[in-house]
Legacy VTK file of the C-alpha trace (Angstrom):
# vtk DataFile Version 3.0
C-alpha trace
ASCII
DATASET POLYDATA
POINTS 601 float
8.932 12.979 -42.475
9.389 9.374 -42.783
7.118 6.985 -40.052
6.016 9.999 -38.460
2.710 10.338 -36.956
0.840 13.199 -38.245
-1.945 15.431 -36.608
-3.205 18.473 -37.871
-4.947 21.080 -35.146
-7.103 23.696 -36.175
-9.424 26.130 -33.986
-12.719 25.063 -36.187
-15.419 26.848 -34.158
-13.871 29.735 -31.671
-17.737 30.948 -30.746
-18.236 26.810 -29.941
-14.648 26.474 -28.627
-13.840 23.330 -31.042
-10.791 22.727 -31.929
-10.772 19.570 -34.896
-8.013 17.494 -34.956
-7.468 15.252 -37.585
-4.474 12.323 -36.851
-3.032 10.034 -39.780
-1.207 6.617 -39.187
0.799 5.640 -41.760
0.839 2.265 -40.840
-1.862 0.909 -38.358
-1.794 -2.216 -36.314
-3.341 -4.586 -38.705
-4.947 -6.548 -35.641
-7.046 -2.988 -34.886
-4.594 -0.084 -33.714
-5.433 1.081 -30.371
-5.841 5.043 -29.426
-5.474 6.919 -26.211
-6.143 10.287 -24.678
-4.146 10.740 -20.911
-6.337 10.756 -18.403
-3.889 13.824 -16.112
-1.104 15.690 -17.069
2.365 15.466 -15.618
2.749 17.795 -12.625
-0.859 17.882 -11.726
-1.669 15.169 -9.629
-5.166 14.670 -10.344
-7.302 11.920 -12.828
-9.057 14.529 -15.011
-10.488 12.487 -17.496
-9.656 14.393 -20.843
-11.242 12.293 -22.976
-14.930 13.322 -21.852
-13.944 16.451 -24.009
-13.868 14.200 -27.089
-16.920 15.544 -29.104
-17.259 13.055 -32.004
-15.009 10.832 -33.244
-14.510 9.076 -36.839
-11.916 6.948 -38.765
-11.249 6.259 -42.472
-9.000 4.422 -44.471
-8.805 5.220 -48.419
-11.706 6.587 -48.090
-13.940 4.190 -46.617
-15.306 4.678 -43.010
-13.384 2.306 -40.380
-15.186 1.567 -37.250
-14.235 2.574 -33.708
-14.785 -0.011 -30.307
-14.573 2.148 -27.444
-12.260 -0.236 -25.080
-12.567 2.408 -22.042
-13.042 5.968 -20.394
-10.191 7.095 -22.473
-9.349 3.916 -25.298
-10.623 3.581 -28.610
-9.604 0.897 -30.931
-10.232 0.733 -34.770
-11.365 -2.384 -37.059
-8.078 -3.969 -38.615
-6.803 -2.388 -41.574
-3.407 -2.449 -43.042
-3.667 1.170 -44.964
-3.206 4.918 -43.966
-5.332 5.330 -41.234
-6.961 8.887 -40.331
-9.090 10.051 -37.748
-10.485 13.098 -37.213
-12.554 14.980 -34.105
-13.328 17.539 -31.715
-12.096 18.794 -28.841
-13.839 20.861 -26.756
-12.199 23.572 -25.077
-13.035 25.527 -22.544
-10.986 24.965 -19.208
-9.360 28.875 -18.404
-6.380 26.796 -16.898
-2.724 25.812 -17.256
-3.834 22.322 -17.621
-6.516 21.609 -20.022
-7.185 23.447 -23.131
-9.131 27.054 -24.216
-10.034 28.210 -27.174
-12.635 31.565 -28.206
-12.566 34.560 -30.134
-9.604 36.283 -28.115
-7.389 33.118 -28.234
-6.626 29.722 -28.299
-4.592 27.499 -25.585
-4.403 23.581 -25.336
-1.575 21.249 -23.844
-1.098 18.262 -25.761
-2.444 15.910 -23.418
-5.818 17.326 -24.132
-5.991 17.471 -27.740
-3.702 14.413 -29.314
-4.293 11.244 -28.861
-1.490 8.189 -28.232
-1.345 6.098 -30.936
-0.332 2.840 -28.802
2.276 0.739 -29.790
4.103 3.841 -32.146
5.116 6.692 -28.913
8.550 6.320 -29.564
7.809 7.486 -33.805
8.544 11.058 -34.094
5.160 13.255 -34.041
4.513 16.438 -36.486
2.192 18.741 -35.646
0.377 21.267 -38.305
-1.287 23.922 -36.485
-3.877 26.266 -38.227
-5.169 29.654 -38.191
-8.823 29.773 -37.419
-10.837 31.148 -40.615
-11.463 34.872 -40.543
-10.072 37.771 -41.417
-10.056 38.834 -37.681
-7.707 36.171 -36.914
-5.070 37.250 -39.270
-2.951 38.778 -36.265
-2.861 35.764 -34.581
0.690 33.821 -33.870
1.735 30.968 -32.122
3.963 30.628 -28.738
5.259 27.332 -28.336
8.846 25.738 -27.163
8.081 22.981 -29.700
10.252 22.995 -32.586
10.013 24.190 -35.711
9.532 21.892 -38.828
8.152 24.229 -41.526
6.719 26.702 -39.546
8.637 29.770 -38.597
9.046 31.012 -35.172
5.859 32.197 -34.085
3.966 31.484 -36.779
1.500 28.657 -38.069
2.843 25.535 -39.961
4.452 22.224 -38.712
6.021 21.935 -35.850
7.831 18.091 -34.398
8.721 16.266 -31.613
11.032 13.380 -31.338
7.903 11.343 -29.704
4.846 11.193 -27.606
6.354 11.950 -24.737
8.065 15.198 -26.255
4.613 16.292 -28.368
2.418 16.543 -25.245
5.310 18.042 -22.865
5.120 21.704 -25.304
1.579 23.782 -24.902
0.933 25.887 -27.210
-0.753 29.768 -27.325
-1.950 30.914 -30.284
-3.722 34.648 -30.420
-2.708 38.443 -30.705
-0.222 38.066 -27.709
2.470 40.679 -26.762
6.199 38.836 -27.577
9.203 40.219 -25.757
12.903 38.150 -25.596
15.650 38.161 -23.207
18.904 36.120 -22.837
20.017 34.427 -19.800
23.807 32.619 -20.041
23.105 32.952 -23.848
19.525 31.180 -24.024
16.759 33.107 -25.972
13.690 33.358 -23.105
10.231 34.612 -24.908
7.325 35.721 -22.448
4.365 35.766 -23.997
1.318 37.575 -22.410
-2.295 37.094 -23.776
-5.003 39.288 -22.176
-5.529 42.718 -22.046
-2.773 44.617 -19.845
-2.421 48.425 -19.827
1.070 50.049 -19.942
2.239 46.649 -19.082
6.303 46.832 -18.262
7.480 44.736 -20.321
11.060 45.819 -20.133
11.016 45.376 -15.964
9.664 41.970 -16.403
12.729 41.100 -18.878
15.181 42.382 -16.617
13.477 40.645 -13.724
13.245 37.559 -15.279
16.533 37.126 -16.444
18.238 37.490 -13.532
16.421 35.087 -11.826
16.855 32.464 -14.589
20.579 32.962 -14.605
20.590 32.456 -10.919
18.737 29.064 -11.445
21.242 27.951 -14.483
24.197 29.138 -11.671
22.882 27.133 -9.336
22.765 23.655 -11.100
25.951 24.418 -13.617
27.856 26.913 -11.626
30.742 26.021 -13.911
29.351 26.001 -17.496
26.274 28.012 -16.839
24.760 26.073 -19.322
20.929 25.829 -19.518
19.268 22.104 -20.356
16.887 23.764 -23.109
17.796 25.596 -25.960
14.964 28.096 -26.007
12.206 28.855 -23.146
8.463 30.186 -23.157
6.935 31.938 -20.381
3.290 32.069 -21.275
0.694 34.257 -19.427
-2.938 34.054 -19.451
-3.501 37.807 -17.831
-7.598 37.364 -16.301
-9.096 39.511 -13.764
-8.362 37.185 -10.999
-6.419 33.755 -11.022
-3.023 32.273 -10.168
-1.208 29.277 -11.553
1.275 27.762 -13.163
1.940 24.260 -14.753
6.105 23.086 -15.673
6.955 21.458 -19.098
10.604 20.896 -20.133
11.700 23.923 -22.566
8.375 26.240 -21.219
5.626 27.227 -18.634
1.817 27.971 -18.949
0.640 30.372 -16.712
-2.439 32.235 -15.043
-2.315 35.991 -13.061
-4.217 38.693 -12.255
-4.178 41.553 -14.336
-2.809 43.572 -11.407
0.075 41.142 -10.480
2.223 42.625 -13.224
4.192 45.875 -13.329
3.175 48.963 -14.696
5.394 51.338 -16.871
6.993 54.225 -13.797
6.070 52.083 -11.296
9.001 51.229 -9.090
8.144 49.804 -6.375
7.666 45.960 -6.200
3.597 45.326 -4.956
3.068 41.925 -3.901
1.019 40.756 -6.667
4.012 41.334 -8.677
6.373 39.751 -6.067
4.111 36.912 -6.296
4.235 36.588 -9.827
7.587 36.682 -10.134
8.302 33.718 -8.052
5.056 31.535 -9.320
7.604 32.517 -12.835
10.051 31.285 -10.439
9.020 27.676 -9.142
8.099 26.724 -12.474
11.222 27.792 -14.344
13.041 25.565 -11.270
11.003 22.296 -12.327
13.314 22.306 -15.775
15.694 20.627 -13.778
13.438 19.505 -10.556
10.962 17.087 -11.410
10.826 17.428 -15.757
14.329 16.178 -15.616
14.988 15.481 -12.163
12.054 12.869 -11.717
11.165 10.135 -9.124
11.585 6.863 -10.438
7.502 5.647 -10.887
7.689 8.719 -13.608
10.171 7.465 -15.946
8.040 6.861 -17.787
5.068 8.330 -16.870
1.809 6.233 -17.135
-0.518 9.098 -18.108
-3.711 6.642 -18.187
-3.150 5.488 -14.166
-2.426 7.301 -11.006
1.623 7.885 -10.169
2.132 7.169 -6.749
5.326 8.441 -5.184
6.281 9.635 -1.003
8.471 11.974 -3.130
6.149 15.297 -3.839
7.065 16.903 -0.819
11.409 16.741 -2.471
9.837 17.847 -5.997
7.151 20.458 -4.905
8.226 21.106 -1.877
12.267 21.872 -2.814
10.704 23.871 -5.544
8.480 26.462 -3.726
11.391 26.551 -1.078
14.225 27.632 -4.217
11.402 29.646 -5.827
11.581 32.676 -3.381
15.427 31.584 -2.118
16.304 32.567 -6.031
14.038 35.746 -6.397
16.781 36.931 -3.265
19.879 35.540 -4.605
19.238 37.053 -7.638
18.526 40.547 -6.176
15.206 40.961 -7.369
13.704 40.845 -4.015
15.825 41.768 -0.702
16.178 40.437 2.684
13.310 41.707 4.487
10.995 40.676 1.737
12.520 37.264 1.961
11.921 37.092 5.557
8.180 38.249 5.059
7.450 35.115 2.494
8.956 32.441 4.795
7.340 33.810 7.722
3.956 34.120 5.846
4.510 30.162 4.924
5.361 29.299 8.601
2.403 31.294 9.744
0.428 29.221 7.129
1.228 25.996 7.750
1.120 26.368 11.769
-2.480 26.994 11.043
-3.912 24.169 10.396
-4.219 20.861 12.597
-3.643 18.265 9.254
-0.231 18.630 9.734
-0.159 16.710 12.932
-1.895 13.728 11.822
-0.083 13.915 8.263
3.470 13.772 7.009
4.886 14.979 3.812
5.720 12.018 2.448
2.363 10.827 3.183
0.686 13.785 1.585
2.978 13.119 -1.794
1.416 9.738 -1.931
-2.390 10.670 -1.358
-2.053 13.950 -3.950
-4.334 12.033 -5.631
-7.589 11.200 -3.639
-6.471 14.411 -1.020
-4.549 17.171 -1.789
-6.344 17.576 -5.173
-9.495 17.040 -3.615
-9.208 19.386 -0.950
-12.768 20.107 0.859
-13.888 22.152 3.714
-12.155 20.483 6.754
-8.597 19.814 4.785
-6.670 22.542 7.261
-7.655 19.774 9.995
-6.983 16.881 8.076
-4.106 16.894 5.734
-0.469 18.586 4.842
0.674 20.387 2.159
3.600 19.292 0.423
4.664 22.401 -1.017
4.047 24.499 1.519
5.754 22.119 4.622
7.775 20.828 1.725
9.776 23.756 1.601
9.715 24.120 5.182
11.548 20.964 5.126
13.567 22.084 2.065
14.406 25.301 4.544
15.019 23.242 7.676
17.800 20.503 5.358
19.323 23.204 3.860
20.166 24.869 7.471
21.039 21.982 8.830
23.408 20.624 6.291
25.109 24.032 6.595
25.235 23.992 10.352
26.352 20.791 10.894
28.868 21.176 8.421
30.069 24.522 9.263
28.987 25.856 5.966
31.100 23.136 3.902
27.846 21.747 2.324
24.334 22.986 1.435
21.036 21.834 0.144
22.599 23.158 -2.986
25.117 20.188 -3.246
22.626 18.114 -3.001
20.745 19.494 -5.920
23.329 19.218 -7.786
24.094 15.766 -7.218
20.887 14.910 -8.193
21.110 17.038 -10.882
24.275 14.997 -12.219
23.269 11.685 -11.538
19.602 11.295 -12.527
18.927 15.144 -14.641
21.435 15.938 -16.809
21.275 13.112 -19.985
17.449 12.257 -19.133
16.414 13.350 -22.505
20.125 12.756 -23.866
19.335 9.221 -25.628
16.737 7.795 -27.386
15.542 6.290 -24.409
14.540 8.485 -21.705
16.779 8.329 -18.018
15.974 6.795 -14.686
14.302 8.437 -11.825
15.491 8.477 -8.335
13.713 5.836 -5.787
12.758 6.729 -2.450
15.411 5.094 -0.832
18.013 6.586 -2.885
16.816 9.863 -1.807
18.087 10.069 1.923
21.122 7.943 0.750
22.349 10.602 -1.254
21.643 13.192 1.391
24.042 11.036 3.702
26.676 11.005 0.803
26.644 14.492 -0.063
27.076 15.868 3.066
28.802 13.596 5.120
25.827 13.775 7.705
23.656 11.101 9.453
20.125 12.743 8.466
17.751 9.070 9.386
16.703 11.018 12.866
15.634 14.419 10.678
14.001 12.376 7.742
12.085 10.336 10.574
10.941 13.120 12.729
9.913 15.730 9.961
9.715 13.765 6.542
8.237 10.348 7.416
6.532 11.955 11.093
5.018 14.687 11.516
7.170 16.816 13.821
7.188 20.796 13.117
11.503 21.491 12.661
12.229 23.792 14.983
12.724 27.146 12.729
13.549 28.842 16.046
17.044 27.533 16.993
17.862 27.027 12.981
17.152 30.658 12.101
18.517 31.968 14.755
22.510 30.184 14.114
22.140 32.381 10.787
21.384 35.639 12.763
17.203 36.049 12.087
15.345 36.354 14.923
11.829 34.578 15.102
8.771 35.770 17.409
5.560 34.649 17.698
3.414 37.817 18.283
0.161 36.039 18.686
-0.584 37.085 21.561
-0.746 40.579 20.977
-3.754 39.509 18.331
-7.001 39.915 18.139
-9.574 37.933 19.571
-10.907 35.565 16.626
-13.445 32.851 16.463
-10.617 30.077 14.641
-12.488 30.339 11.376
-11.837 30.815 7.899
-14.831 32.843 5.756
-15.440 33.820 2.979
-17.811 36.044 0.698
-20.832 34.959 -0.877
-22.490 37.980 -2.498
-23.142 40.144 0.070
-23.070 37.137 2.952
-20.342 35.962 4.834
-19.392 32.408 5.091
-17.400 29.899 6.738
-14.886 28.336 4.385
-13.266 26.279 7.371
-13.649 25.859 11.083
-10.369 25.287 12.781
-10.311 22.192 14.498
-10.092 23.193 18.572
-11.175 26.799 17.742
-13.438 29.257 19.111
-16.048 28.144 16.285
-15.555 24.857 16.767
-16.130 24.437 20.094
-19.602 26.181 19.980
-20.468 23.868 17.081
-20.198 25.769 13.772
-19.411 24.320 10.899
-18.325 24.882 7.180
-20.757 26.360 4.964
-22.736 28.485 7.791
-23.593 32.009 6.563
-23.360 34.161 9.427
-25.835 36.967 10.164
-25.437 38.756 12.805
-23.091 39.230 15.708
-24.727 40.050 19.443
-27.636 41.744 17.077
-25.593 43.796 14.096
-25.904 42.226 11.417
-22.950 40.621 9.474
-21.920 41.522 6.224
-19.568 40.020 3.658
-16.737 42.434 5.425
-17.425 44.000 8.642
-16.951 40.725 10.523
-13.202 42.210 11.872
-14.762 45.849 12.579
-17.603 44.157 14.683
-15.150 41.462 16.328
-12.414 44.496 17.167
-15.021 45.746 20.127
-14.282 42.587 21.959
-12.035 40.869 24.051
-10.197 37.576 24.361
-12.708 35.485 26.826
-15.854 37.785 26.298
-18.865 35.505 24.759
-20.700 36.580 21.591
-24.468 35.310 20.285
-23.568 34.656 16.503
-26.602 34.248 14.376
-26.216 31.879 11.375
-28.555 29.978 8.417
-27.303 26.196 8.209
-29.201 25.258 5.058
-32.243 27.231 5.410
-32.390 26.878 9.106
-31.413 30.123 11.629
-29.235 28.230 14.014
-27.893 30.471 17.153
-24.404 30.186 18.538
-22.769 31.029 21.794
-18.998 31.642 21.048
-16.430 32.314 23.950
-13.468 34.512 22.073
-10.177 33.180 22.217
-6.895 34.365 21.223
-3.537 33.672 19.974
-5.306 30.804 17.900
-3.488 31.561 14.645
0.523 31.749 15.126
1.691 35.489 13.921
5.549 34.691 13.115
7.543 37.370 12.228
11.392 36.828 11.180
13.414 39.657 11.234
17.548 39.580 10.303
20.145 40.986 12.650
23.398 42.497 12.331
24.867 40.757 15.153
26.331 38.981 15.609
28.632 39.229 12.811
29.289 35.625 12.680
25.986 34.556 12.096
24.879 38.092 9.717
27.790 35.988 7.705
26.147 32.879 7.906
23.274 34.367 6.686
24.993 36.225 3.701
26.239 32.800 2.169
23.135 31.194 2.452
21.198 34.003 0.931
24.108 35.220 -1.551
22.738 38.256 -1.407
23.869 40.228 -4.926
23.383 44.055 -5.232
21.581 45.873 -7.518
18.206 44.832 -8.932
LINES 1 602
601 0 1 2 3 4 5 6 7 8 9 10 11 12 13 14 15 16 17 18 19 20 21 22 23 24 25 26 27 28 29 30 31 32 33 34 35 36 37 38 39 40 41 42 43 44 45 46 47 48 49 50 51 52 53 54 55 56 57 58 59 60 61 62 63 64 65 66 67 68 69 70 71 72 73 74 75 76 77 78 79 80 81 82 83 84 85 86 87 88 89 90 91 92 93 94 95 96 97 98 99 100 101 102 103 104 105 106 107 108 109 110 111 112 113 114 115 116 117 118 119 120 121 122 123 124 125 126 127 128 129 130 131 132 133 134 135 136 137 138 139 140 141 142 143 144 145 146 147 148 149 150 151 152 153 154 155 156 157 158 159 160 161 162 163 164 165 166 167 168 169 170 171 172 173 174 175 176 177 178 179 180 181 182 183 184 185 186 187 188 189 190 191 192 193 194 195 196 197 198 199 200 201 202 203 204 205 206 207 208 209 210 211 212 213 214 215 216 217 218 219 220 221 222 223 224 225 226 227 228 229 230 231 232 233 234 235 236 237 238 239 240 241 242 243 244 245 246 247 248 249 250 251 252 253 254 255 256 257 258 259 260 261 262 263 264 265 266 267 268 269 270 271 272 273 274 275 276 277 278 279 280 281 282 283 284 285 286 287 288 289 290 291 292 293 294 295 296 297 298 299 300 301 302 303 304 305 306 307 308 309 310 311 312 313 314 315 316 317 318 319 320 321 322 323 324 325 326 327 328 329 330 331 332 333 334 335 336 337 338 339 340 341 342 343 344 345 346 347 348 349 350 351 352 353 354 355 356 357 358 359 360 361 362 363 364 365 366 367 368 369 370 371 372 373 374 375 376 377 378 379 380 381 382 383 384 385 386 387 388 389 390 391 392 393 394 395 396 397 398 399 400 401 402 403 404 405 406 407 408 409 410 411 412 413 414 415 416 417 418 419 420 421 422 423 424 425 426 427 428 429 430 431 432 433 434 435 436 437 438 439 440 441 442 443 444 445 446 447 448 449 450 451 452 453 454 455 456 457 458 459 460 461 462 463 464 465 466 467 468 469 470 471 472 473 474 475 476 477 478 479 480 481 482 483 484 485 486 487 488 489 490 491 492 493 494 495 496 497 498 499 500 501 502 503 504 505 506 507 508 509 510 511 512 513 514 515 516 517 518 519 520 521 522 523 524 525 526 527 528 529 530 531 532 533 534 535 536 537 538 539 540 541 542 543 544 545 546 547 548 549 550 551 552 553 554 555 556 557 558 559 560 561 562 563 564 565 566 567 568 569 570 571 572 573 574 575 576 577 578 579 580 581 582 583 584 585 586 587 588 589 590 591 592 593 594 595 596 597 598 599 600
């Protein structure tokens, strides 16, 4: 292809987890072209520092070695030439997440912001991409899952793939192993999901059907006219692992991390939660195709991969998301009302908790994701917010709002849509890539949309730090909300965890029992009044006791036996339950177009 940048990716050394890379510049900066690797990777709002995975690195030109200046953490530039320039190194890989890259004898897994370098100066070229088999006869079942397109290659297979530029090339992992393939449809679009890792009697056909009416729901929702999806093809992929959970976005697929028990099993019909979980961690990241790849705030079009990306507008893209995620696993019908109820309840419950949210608002949180929220430590429940979980508390409170105040006339969804319209829809249209939405065209759009005043609401709950009050807005849409906490347990306001066969404190609770007789993070308790404590008989031992009865708690602080006098308290941790209500019928309606409950599924 004519000026295109060309890399070729190859898993060299599984056992060693090297992938080589080899990139060739037709035509180099003759004053000493300048490389890059990104130093994060959109939708993870953390400096990662992917170039310290860089093994070796060399250059040529006709033949003859070319010298490299390293300029920074993450910069390289070569000695001028004016001929084909090539470079060619390793990458190690072996980061078991959705945002780095993998690679051994079972598979291989990289995003591109990990593995290609930015050839400064030529983003806007169009990239091709030859990906190899690893040598072997064992690899010889191996395919590849990827939403890039297709140059030479065919569909699944190895060869050359392309991308209209940088931006494109890096926004497409790839998954390359003996992975089980199935398709579905939804509005016409070809869905793959693609799951790598051992998984027995997996139902695959439930996880189709699941999927596809979810993703349908989502196209609905942002083109209820046209149902037309922004991609022409999507890839769920799956990293199946004993234990783990999480997802990253990209703009035509999703990478992907769950436990082996999350997913269904062939004549099982009942929905566990692992699976319910699953389903809407498939959910929020399917959503971010229009929220946040397309969707963006305005300091990430462009993004500037090498330098943090500050924006007050996390708690809108994260936060909106994880509210729609479960709100669409409902509307679709894959979930119903009372499991609904459970999963905002269980985020109420959870963000209640912890004491950070008073001295934190959202939009402060979406500014410090960087230095905080990604760099959470032991006393984070007393010290900072959560934008996607109080983000779609606020997504919840807006959206019943708008609809009260507006006697159902308007919705959270119009405003989704607006957004959709104005700053989604043609972002990848053009050559040039759309504009993001500012901050202060945010609430101004909210004001348009509905026809509502919303400064007081964005003041008290987006900008402060007030806790909307779920009580009165649940119960206009007939769902009652009680606080059973006092019927708890006595507890000590602690969070623990296991260690082996010890248990340990993970997090005191600022103003709890534990607190208040000095304990801190990182304790390992040992015994309670004389019985020794184990990694999980601390409830059995603690369910002998009363609210206000006092309890010696032996602990090692380092290698020091400290000794603790704890007074039980209770009704530390709120216990919300929602439940929905028949009457009265006005509000059960209420409730039925907000939910759009469908049947079946």
């Amino acid at each position: 292809m004519k000026n295109a940048l060309h890399y070729t990716i190859v898993p060299k050394d599984p056992a060693a987890h090297l992938f080589e890379v080899t990139l060739t510049v037709e035509a180099p900066d003759p004053d000493g072209q300048v490389f890059a690797l990104p130093a994060w990777i959109p939708g993870s709002y953390m400096i990662r520092e992917f170039a310290r995975n860089i093994v070796r690195l060399s250059a040529q030109s006709d033949g003859a070695k070319v010298s490299l200046k390293k300029l920074d953490k993450h910069r390289w530039q070569a000695a001028p030439c004016t001929r084909r320039l090539v470079l060619t190194y390793e990458v190690y890989a072996w980061d078991l997440s959705v945002r780095a890259a993998h690679l051994d004898q079972t598979h291989g897994f990289f995003n591109g912001t990990s593995v290609f370098l930015r050839v400064q100066g030529q983003d806007h070229l169009p990239h091709v991409v030859d990906i190899q088999r690893p040598d072997g006869d064992v690899y010889k079942a191996w395919r590849v899952a990827t939403a890039l397109p297709e140059l030479k290659a065919r569909r699944y297979g190895f060869g050359t793939y392309v991308a209209a530029d940088y931006d494109e090339l890096i926004d497409h992992p790839v998954e390359m192993g003996a992975f089980e393939l199935a398709t579905f449809k939804a509005h016409g679009v070809p869905h793959d999901i693609v799951i790598t890792g051992r998984v027995p009697n997996l139902d695959m056909a439930r996880l189709c059907a699941d999927l596809k009416k979810v993703c349908e729901a989502q196209i609905a929702l942002f083109e209820p006219k046209t149902k037309r999806a922004p991609m022409a093809r999507y890839v769920f992929m799956t990293m199946v692992v004993g234990d783990g959970y999480g997802g990253l976005e990209h703009r035509a697929s999703t990478a992907l991390i769950c436990s082996r028990a999350d997913l269904p099993v062939q004549g099982q019909k009942e929905m566990s939660d692992g699976y319910r979980g699953y389903l809407g961690l498939c959910s929020h990241e399917y959503f971010h195709t229009w929220n946040v790849k397309r969707i963006k705030p305005a300091t990430f079009a462009p993004y500037d991969l090498q330098l943090e990306g500050y924006t007050s507008l996390l708690w809108l893209f994260e936060g909106f998301t994880s509210y729609y995620d479960d709100l669409m696993l409902v509307r679709s019908g894959v979930i119903d009302e009372a499991a609904y109820f459970k999963l905002v309840a269980k985020t109420i419950n959870g963000v209640l908790r912890g004491s950070g949210r008073t001295k934190q608002s959202v939009a402060e949180s979406s500014f410090d994701a960087w230095v905080k929220y990604y760099r959470q430590d032991e006393n984070a429940p007393n010290a900072i917010v959560s934008y996607y979980t109080k983000g779609s508390l606020i997504g919840l409170a807006l959206d019943l709002t708008i609809r009260e105040q507006t006697n159902g006339k308007r919705s959270l969804d119009d405003v989704m849509r607006a957004l959709w319209q104005r700053y989604g829809r043609d972002f990848y249209a053009g050559p040039e890539h759309g504009t993001g939405v500012s901050e202060t065209e945010v609430e101004a759009i909210f004001d348009e949309v509905t026809g509502l005043k919303l400064k007081r609401f964005f003041d008290r709950y987006v900008r402060g730090t007030d806790d909307p009050p779920f009580d009165k807005l649940l119960a206009g849409f007939g769902v009652t909300f009680a606080d059973k906490r006092k019927d708890a347990k006595p507890g000590l306001g602690m969070r623990t965890t296991r260690e082996g066969n010890d248990c340990k404190l993970a997090n005191v609770y600022e103003g709890g029992a534990a607190h208040q007789a000095g304990m801190s993070a990182g304790d390992v308790l040992i015994a309670l009044d004389g019985l020794r404590i184990s990694a999980n008989n601390l409830d059995t031992l603690l369910s002998r006791y009363r609210a206000g009865d006092t309890v010696t708690l032996h602990a090692f602080r380092r290698d020091e036996l400290m000794v603790f006098s704890v007074t039980l308290t209770q009704g530390e941790a709120p216990q919300i339950s929602l439940a929905a209500e028949a009457k009265p019928v006005a509000s059960a309606r209420k409730r039925g177009q907000w939910l759009a409950l469908k049947k079946g599924g």
